[in-house]
N, C-alpha and C positions, 0 to 999 in steps of 0.2 A: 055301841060307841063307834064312829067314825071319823078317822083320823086322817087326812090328808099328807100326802106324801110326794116326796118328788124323787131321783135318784140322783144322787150323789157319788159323784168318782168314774173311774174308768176299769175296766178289765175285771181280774180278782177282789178289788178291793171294790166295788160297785156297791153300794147299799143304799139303801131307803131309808130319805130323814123325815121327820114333820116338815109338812111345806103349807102354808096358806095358798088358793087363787081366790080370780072374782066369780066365778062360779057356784063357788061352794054353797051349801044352804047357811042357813044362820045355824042350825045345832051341829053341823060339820064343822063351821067355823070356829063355834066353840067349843068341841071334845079336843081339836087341835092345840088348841090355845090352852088346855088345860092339859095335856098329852105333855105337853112341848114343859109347861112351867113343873112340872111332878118329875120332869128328866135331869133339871136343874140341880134337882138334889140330888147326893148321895145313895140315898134309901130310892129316889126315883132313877135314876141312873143303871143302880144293881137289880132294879125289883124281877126282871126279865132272866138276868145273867145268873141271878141266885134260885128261883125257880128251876130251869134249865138242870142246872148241876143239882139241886135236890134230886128232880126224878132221873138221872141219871144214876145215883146213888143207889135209891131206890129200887130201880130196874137192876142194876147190879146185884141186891142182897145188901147193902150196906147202911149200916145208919146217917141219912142223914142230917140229925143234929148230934155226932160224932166224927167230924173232917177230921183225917185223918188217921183213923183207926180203920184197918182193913182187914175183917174178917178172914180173906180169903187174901193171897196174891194177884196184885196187876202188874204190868206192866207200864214203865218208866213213859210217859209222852203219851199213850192211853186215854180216851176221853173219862174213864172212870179216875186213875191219879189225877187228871187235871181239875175234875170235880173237884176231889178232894182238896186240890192245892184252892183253887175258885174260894171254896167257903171258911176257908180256913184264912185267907185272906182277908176275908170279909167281917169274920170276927177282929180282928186286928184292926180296921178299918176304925169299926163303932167304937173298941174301947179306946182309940186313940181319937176318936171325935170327942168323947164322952170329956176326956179327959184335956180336952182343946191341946193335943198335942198335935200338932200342923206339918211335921216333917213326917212323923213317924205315917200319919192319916194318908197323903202324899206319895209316901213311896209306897203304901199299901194300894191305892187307888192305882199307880203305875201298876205296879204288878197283876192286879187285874186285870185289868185293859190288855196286857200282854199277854197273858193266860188267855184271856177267851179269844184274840186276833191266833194266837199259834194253833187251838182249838178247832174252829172253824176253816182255817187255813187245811190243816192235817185232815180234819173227813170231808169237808167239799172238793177240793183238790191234789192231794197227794198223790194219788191211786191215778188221773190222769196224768199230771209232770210225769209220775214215774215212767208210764205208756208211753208220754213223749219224747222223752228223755230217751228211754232206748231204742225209738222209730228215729231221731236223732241219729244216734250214733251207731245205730246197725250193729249186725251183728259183733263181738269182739274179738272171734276167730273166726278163718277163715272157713268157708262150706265147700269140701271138694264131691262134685257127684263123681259116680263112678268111673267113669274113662279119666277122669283128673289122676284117679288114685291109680289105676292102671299105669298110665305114664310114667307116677313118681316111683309105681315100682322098679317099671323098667330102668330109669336113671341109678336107681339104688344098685339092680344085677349087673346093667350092662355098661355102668358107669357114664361120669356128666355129660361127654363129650359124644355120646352114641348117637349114630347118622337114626335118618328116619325109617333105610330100610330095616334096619335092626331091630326097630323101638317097633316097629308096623308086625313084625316076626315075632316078637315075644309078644304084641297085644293078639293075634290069632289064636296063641296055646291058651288064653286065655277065655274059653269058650263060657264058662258062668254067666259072662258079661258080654263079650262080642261074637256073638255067633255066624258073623258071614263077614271078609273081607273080599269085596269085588276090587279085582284088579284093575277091570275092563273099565266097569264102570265111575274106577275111583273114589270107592266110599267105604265104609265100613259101618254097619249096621252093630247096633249092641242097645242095652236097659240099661233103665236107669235102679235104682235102689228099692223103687215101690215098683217095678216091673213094666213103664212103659217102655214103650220100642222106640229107637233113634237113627237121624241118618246123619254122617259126618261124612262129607268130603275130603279127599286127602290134603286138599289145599287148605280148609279150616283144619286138618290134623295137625298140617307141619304151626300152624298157627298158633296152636294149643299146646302142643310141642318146644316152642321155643316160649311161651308162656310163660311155662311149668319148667323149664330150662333156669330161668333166671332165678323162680321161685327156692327152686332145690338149690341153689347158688348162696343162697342165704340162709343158713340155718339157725339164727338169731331170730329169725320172724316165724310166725307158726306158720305152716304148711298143710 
């Protein structure tokens, strides 16, 4: 069976409806046309949606013609509870067809339709927004490499206001980390946390210096 298809929507909610062209053969033409009038109904509508959530069931260890009853614990938003809610729906659905009740039918068809949109929403894309989402907003405290933390110390010993040469004089005892201050040359050589080697100038020191000045100024924000 071949069914003709066009895409429909944009971005996340993008999908593939029945669509006629003039191209199509004549038996393409018609699985469409028959595709398209089997969706019309109810029972054509769920035939996909109820499938799906069986073998999901299934694959879980769960009875499928038992919605609801869960052997084992899941977890709340789960593609296995939402099975479970899916078919459980579903029966609601028929006996309120059954029973030409049109509200009850209604809001059960809503609920589906919600169920399987939150569904596919949560395992096709969550797991990226999530990724985006914090490539978004960066980290939520701040990352000091090691000469950061050097400095904050020194503010901590030799208090806020302490000139450069001071802060240059406690970061030398500090050999773990900076192992050569060139006077001459105006730099100071030191690693970083995974061990590579660095070169800072004392003109990016006083720079980083008054940085990390303002930072320790505010002890309300993380450091």
């Amino acid at each position: 069976m071949a069914v003709g298809t066009n895409l429909r929507g944009t971005g996340i909610i993008q999908e593939l409806v029945p669509a006629l062209s003039g191209d199509m053969s004549a038996a393409d033409f018609r699985d469409t046309l028959k595709y398209a009038a089997a969706g019309g109904s109810f029972e054509g509508w769920t035939r996909d949606v109820e499938a799906r959530a069986r073998k999901i069931l299934a694959d879980a260890g769960h009875d499928p013609q038992r919605p609801g009853f869960m052997p084992t614990p899941v977890a709340d938003g789960s593609p296995v509870a939402v099975a479970h809610e899916i078919l459980r729906w579903i029966r609601i659905a028929r006996a309120a067809i059954a029973k030409q009740d049109a509200q009850t039918a209604a809001h059960a068809g809503v609920q589906i339709g919600w169920l399987v949109r939150e569904h596919d929403l949560k395992v096709d894309w969550e797991k990226p927004a999530l990724r985006g989402q914090a490539f978004i907003e960066g980290p939520r405290a701040e990352r000091r490499d090691a000469l950061a933390r050097l400095i904050d110390d020194a503010f901590r010993k030799l208090g806020h206001d302490a000139i450069f040469k001071a802060i240059l004089d406690h970061l030398r005892t500090k050999t773990a980390v900076v192992h050569e201050v060139d006077d001459q040359e105006g730099a100071i050589y030191w690693k970083t946390r995974d061990g590579r080697e660095r070169e800072t100038s004392f003109k990016s020191l006083r720079n980083r210096i008054a940085e990390r000045r303002k930072r320790v100024n505010q002890p309300d924000k993380p450091k």
